[in-house]
Every structure is written in C-alpha cells, then in structure tokens.
C-alpha positions in Angstrom: 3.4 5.0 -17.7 4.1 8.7 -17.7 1.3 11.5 -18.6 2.7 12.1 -21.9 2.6 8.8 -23.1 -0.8 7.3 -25.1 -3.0 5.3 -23.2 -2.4 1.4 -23.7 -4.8 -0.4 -26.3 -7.0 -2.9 -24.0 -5.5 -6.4 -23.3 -7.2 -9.8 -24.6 -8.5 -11.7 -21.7 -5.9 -14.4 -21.8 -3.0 -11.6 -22.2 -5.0 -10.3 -18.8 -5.2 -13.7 -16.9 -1.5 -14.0 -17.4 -0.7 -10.7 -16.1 -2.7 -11.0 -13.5 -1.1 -14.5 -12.5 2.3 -12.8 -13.0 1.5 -10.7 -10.8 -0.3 -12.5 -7.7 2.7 -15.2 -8.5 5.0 -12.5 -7.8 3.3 -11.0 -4.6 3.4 -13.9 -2.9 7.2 -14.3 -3.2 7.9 -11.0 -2.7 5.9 -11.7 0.7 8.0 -14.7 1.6 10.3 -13.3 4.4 13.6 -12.2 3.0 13.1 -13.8 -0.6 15.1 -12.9 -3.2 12.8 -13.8 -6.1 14.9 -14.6 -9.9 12.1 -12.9 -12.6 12.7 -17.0 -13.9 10.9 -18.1 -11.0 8.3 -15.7 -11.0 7.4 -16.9 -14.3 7.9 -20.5 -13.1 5.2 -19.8 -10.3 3.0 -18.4 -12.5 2.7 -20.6 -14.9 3.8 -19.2 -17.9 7.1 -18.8 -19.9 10.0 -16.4 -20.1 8.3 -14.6 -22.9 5.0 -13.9 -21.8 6.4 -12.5 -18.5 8.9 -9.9 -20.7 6.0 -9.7 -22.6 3.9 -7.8 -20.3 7.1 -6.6 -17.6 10.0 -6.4 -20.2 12.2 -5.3 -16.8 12.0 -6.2 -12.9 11.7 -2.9 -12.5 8.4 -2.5 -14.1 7.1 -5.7 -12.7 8.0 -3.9 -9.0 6.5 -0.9 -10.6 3.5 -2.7 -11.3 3.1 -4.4 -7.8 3.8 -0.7 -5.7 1.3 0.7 -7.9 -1.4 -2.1 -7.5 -1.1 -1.7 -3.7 -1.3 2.0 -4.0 -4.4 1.6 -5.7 -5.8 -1.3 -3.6 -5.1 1.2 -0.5 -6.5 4.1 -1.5 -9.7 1.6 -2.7 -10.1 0.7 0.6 -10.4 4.4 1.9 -13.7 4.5 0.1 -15.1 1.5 1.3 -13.7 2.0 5.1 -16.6 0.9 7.5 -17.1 1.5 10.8 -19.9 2.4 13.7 -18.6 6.0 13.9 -16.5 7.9 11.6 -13.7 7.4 14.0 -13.9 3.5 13.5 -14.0 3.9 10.3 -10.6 6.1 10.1 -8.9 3.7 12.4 -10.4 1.0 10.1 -8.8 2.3 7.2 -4.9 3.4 9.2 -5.1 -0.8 9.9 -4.9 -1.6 6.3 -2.6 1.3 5.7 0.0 -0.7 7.9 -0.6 -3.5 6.5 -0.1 -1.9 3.1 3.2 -0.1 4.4 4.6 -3.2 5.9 3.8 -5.2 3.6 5.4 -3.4 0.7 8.2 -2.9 2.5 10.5 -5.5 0.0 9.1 -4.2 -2.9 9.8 -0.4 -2.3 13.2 -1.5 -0.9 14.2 -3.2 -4.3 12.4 -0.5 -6.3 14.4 2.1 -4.4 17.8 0.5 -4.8 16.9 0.0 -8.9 15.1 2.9 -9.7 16.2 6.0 -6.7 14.1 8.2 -4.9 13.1 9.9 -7.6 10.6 7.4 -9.3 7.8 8.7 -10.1 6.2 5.8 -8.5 6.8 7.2 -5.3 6.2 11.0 -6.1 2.9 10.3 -7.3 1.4 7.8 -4.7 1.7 9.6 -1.7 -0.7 12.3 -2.7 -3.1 9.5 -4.0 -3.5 8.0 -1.4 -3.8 11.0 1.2 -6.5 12.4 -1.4 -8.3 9.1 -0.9 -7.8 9.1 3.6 -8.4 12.7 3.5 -12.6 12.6 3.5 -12.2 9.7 6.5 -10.5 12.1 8.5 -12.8 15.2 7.8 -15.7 13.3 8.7 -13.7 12.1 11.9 -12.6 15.7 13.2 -16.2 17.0 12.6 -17.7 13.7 14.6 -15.4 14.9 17.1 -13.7 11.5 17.2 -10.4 12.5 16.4 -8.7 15.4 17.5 -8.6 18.6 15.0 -5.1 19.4 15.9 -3.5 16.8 13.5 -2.9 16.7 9.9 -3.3 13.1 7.9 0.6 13.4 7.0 1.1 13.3 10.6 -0.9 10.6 11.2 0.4 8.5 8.5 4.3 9.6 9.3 2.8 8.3 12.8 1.6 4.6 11.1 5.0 4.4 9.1 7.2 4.9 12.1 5.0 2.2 13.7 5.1 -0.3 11.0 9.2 0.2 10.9 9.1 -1.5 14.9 10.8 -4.9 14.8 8.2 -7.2 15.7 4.8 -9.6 14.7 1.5 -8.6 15.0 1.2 -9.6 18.0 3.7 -7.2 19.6 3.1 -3.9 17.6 -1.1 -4.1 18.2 -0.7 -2.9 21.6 1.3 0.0 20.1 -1.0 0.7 17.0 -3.8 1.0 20.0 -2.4 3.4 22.1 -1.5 5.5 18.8 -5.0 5.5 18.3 -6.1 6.3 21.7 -4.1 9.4 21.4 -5.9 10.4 18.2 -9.4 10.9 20.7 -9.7 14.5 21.9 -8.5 14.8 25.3 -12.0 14.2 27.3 -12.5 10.7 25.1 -9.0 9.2 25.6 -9.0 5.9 27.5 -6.9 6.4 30.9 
C-alpha cells in the first residue's frame, strides 16, 4: 500500500483466518528448497479456493509483497524483544535471526526482484525499518563496551548478508557467524 492511498477498512475474522492461512500456506512452499510454487497450489495448501486467494492477493506479486513485508516486520519485532545477559548477547541475539530472516527470504526477494525490479518500494522502505529497529541494540552494545564503536550497523548487517550468501547448512556457516562476532568485541575482549 503506498502512503497516499486510504487505510484499508478492517477484515472480518474469517476474511483474516484465510489470509492468514494463505499466507503461512505459502511460506512454507516458498521455504521448500528450490520450489516453484503455482498461486493454484498455494490456494490448494491453504485450503481455500481460487477466489478467496485473488480475493485478498489479486497478483503473485502482492502475495510476495505480502510475505517480504511480514518478515520485515517479524524482524524488526524481534529487535525489541532481543534478550540476552549483556547488551552484547543481546545484539548478537538479534544478527542470528537477522540471518535467518536474510536467508530465509532469499526465494521470495529473488522472485519479487525478477517481477517487480529494484525499485519496489518494498525494498526501499524495509531496509531503514529494520536498521531503525537494530539501531537501540547496538547503542546500548558500544556504550556496554561489548562491541566495538568503530562500526556502523550497515556494516554489520552488509557483514551478516555476505555471510548468509556462503553456500552451505548451518552447520558449516556457525563457525563463520562466530568468528564475525568475535571480531565485533573491542580488541582487549576478542577470544585468541
């Protein structure tokens, strides 16, 4: 929806369950390695017909839309409720589920890019949102002294990105996401 247009007039609840099956039906196929997901079998796996899913996402493009932005939102939710012992915990705490929110919207900006360009809206708008959101994490790290005051959060994020873009499981980029955040310690608290 684009600032100039009028807010939407609320949902009824079952217009709002089906949406929201719609779209947990199509985050999980979206998260099924290489799928290539028809908007018919979306609808299929959630349950409801053809209509009701152009109902609510008359394109695929707003249905991607739709799933980008509800990732955006559930990252940048989980910047205010990042927990941790120290500040710095809770920083790192928070660039965890920032990979996993980069990796795993990979498909879904990838199909959005090809359909919609670079110059979505979608994109413009969410980086900012969700560095506003990181941004108090990171204050209260440099002034804990738990992460060096020599880095920006767009560096540290760029840094997370490139690191989510290694070929590889889990298992195989931790070690890496570690040593990142070793190097985010001041110089007399890094690990040898």
């Amino acid at each position: 929806m684009s600032p100039d247009q009028p807010p939407a007039p609320p949902r009824r609840a079952d217009a709002e369950r089906n949406r929201d099956k719609i779209l947990t039906a199509a985050r999980a196929a979206f998260a099924e390695s290489g799928a290539q997901v028809s908007m018919a079998e979306i609808s299929r796996r959630a349950g409801v017909g053809m209509a009701t899913l152009y109902r609510n996402f008359p394109g695929r493009r707003e249905l991607l839309e739709a799933l980008y932005l509800g990732e955006v939102d559930a990252v940048c939710a989980a910047a205010a409720t990042a927990a941790g012992e120290t500040p710095g915990a809770a920083l790192a705490s928070w660039l965890y589920r920032f990979y996993d929110f980069f990796t795993g919207k990979h498909d879904i900006a990838a199909e959005l890019l090809a359909q919609s360009g670079s110059d979505n809206p979608v994109f413009n708008e969410s980086r900012p949102r969700v560095l506003a959101a990181a941004r108090p994490l990171l204050t209260a790290a440099q002034q804990a002294h738990e992460v060096r005051d020599d880095l920006t959060l767009e560096q540290i994020t760029d840094m997370i990105i490139a690191i989510a873009s290694i070929h590889g499981d889990r298992d195989y980029v931790e070690p890496i996401l570690r040593a990142a955040f070793d190097g985010l310690r001041p110089a007399a608290q890094a690990e040898p």
